[in-house]
C-alpha positions as CSV (number, residue, x, y, z in Angstrom):
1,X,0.0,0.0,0.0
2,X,1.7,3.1,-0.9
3,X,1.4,5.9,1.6
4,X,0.7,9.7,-0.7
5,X,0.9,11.9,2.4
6,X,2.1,12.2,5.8
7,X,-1.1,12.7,7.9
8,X,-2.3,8.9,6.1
9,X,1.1,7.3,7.1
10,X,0.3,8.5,10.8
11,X,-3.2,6.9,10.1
12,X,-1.5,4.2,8.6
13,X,0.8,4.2,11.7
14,X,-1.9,4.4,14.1
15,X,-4.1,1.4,12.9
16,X,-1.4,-1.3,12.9
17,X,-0.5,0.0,16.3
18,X,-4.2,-0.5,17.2
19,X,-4.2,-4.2,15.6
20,X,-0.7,-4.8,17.3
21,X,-2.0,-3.7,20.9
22,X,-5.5,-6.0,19.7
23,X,-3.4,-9.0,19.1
24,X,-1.4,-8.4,21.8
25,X,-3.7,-7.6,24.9
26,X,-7.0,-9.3,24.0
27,X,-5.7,-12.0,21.5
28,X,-2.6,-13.9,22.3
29,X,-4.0,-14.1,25.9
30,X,-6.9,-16.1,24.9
31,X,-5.2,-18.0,22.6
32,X,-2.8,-19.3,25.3
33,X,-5.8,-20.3,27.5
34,X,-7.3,-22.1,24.7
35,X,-3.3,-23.8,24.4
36,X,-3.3,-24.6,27.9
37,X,-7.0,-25.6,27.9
38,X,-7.0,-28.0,24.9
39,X,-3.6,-29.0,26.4
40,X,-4.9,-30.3,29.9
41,X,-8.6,-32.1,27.9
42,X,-5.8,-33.9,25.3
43,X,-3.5,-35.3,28.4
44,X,-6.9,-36.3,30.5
45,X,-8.1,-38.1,27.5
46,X,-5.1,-39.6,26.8
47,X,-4.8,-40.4,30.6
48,X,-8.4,-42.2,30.6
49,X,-7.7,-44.3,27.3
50,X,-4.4,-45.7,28.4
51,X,-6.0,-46.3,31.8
52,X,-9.1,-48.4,30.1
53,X,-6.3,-49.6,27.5
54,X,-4.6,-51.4,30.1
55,X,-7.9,-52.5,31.8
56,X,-9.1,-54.0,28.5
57,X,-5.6,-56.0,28.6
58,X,-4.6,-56.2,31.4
59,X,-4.2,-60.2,31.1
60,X,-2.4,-60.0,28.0
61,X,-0.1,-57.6,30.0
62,X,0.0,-59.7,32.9
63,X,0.5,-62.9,31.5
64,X,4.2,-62.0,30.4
65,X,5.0,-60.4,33.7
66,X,3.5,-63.6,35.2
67,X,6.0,-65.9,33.9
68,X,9.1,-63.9,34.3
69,X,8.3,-63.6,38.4
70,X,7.7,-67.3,38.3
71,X,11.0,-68.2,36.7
72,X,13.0,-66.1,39.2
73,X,10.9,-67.2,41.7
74,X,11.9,-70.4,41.0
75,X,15.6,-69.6,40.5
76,X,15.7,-68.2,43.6
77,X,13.9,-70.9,45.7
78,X,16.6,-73.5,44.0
79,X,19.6,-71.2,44.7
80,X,18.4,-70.5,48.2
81,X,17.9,-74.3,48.8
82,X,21.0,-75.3,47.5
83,X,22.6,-72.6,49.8
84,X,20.8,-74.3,52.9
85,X,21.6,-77.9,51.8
86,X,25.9,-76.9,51.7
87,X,25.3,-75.3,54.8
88,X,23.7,-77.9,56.6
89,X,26.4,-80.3,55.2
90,X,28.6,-77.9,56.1
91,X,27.9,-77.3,59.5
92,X,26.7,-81.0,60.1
93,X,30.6,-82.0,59.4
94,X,31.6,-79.4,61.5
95,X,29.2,-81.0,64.2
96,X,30.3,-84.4,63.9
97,X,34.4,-83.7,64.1
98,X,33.9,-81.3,67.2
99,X,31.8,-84.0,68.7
100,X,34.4,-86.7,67.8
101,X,36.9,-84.2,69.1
């Protein structure tokens, strides 16, 4: 837009500063709240469908989890009763030569 004279470029002047202080003050300010709004309904949402996500499988989820506690459960019942059996040997021998003693 070309400007012919100087009292229409300080119109000119004055009505973008008007739509800069519009968009500044009234504007951005609602347009973070709607940010911040739409922000916090998208995590909730997101938060409710990965909660009944993991309610819908929670057996196929489980099931997994299930077998890995059971195989160290096992390894560490057969490494604890291996422990006990050496020790009971072990302090059994120690029994009998102090009693032979």
């Amino acid at each position: 837009m070309i400007v012919k004279t100087e009292a229409a470029a300080r119109r000119q002047a004055a009505i973008m500063e008007r739509r800069r202080t519009f968009i500044e003050r009234w504007a951005q300010p609602r347009l973070k709240r709607a940010y911040l709004e739409m922000g916090d309904v998208a995590a909730n949402l997101y938060t409710v469908g990965g909660a009944l996500r993991i309610e819908a499988f929670k057996d196929e989820l489980a099931e997994p989890i299930a077998k890995e506690l059971e195989f160290i459960f096992k390894r560490v019942n057969d490494t604890l009763l291996a422990m006990a059996k050496k020790t009971g040997k072990a302090f059994g021998g120690a029994v009998e030569t102090k009693a032979e003693e």
